[in-house]
N, C-alpha and C positions, 0 to 999 in steps of 0.2 A: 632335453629330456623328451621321450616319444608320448602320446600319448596311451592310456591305458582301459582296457573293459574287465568286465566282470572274468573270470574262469568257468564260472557256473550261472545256474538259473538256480533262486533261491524262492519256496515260497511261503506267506507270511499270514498268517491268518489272527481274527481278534475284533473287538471291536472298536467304531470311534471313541475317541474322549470328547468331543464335543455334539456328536449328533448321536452318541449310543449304538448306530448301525453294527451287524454284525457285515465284515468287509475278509477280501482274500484279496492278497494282493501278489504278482509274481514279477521278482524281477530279475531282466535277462542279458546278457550281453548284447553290445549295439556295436555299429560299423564305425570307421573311423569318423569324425566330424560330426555325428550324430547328435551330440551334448549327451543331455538328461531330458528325457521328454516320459511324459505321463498318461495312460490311454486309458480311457476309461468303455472299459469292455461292454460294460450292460446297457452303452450308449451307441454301441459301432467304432466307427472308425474316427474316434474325436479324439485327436490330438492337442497335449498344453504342454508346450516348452516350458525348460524350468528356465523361465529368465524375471526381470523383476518389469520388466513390461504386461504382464500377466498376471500381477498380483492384483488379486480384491481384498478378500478381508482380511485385517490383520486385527482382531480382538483376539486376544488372548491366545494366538497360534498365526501360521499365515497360509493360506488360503491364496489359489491360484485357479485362475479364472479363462477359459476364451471358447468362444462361441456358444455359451448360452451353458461350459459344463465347468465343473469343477473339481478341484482335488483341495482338500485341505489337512492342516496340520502337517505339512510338508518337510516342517524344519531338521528333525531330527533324522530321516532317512536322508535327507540333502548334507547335511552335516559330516554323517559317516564317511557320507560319499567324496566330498572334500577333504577331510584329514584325512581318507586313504587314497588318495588320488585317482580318483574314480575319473575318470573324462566323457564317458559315453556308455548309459542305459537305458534300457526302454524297461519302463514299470507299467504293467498292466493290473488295473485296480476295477473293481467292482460298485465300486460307493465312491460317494462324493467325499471321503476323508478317508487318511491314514488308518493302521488300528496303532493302539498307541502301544498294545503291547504291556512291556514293565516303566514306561513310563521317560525309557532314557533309548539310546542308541546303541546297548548293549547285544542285544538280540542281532540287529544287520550288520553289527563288527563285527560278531563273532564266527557268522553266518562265514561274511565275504572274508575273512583273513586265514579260515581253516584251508581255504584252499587258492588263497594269491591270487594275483590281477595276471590279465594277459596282457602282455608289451605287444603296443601297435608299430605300423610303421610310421605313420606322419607324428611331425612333433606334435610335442603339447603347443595348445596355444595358451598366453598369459594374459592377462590383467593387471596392466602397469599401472598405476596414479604418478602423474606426470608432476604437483602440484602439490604440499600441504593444503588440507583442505577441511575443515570442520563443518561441525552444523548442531545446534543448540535448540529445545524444545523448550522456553521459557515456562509454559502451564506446566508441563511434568519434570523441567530439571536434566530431563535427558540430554547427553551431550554426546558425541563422539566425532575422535578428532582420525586426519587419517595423513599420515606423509609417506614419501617416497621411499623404497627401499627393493633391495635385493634379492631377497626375500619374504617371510608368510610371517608376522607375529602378531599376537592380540591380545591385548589387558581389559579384562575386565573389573570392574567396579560398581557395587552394589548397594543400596541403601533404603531400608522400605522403615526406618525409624521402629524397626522391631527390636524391644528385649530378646525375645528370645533368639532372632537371627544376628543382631548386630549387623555393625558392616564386615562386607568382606570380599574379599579379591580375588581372581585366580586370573589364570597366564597361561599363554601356550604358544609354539611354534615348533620347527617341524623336527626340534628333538623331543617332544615329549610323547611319552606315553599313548596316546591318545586314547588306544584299551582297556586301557586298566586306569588314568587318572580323570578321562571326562568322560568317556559313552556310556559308565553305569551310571552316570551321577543324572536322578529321577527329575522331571516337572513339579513344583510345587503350587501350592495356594493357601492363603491364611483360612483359619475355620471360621471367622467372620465372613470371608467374602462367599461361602456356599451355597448358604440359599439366595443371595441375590443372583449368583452365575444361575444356578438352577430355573429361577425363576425368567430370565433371559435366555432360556433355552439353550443353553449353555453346559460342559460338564455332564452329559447325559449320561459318558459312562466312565467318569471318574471313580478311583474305588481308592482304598488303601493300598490294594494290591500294584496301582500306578501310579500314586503319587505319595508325595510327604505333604501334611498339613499342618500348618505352624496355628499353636495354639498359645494365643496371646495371654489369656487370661482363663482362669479356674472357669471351665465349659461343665456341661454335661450329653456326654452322647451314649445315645442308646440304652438311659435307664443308669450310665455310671458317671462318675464325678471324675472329668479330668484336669489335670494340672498343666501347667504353661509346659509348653515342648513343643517336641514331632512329634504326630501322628503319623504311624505308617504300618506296612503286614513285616517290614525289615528294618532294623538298627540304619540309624545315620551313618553313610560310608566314609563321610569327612567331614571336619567343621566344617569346610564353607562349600559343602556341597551345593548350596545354591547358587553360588555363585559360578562354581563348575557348570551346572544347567544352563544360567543363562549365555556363557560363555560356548555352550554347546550349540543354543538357539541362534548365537549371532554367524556362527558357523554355517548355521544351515542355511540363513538369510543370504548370507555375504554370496552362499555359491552359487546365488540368482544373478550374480556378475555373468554365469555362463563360462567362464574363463579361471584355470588356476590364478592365484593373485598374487602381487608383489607388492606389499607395503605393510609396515606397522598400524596397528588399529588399536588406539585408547577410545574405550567405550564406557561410558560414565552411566549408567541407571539405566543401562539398554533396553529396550523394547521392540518389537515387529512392526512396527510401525515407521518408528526413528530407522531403525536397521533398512528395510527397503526403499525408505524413501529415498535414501541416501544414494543406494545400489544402483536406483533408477534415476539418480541427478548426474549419478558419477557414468553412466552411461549416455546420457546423452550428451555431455559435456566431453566426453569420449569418442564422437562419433567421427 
């Protein structure tokens, strides 16, 4: 298969979910070989490949780092960019983070699909895993295991001991949907963990309008009395839409390989942390 770029220049305005900033960001078609690289404009001419070599922070988003600049909350435009087989953009951004937008991948789907990729000449290049290969986070339970294969698939598995979320699972590979069953599906957070994120300088510009918040127990916000749920400005798109998300974040991780990928991926209580470190083991054990 050849490799593919954008058709168009698409641009994206909004602000972070973690640093509040209002950001613009534009992204345009690249040459062949290119990858995915990120420039950040109000800096000059500072170049950060998206690869997992470049990863800094991974609390609660992941955050890509080199020479002193940054882009963060990466996952979900990286994502897109993967389940549509994106090979090579240049994103020019204004601010040290994404805008988050609605909160999912919906918005750069819908962008890049209204008017198709352009076919290059050189192949794609792949990301084979040579090896079954796992890696297990004893403190958080996290686990994800990864074997050889032919193709792209990936199970997610979820579990934060919520009533009201429960467990729950979603799935993908390169017959699904990707449209319509995981890039609307939003970031969430429980309404207990708010004001500690807040207070961590964290979520500065979280809203309802971006996320869903799982409401463990009878709260009160804003002067009114709520009951165990979602909080959000929209209805739940699926029961296990969370699990959809994070299935969508492992997505965006994994395409820090730099490389389309070939192998099965069971991902057990994923997180940005576990997801890149992995990306970044399975690269140098690759080299």
């Amino acid at each position: 298969m050849n490799q593919h770029t954008l058709n168009n220049s698409y641009q994206f305005d909004g602000v972070g979910l973690h640093t509040g900033a209002n950001v613009s960001m534009t992204i345009l078609p690249a040459p062949e070989d290119f990858g995915i690289q990120f420039q950040r404009v109000d800096l000059g001419d500072v170049f950060i490949e998206a690869n997992a070599f470049n990863v800094g922070r991974t609390e609660r988003s992941t955050a890509l780092e080199k020479n002193g600049a940054q882009v963060g909350t990466t996952e979900h435009l990286l994502a897109a960019f993967m389940a549509l087989g994106v090979d090579n953009a240049l994103v020019k951004i204004d601010a040290p983070e994404l805008p988050i937008l609605d909160g999912s991948a919906k918005v750069y789907t819908d962008a890049i699909l209204a008017d198709g990729l352009q076919q290059q000449e050189k192949d794609r290049k792949y990301f084979s895993v040579k090896e079954p290969f796992s890696w297990r986070d004893e403190k958080s339970g996290s686990e994800i295991s990864i074997t050889p294969a032919d193709d792209f698939q990936l199970t997610v598995d979820i579990d934060f001991n919520s009533k009201v979320m429960g467990t729950q699972s979603a799935s993908f590979s390169r017959s699904t949907n990707f449209a319509k069953e995981i890039a609307p599906c939003r970031t969430f957070c429980f309404y207990h963990e708010i004001e500690p994120l807040l207070k961590a300088g964290l979520i500065q510009g979280g809203s309802l309008e971006n996320a869903l918040v799982i409401v463990e127990r009878q709260s009160e916000y804003q002067g009114k009395i709520i009951e165990p749920g979602y909080m959000s400005s929209r209805p739940l798109l699926f029961p296990n839409e969370c699990a959809r998300h994070k299935l969508l974040d492992v997505l965006g991780d994994f395409a820090l390989a730099g490389r389309a990928m070939k192998a099965h991926i069971y991902a057990k209580k994923p997180g940005h942390t576990i997801n890149t470190q992995i990306i970044r083991h399975l690269l140098e054990i690759n080299r």
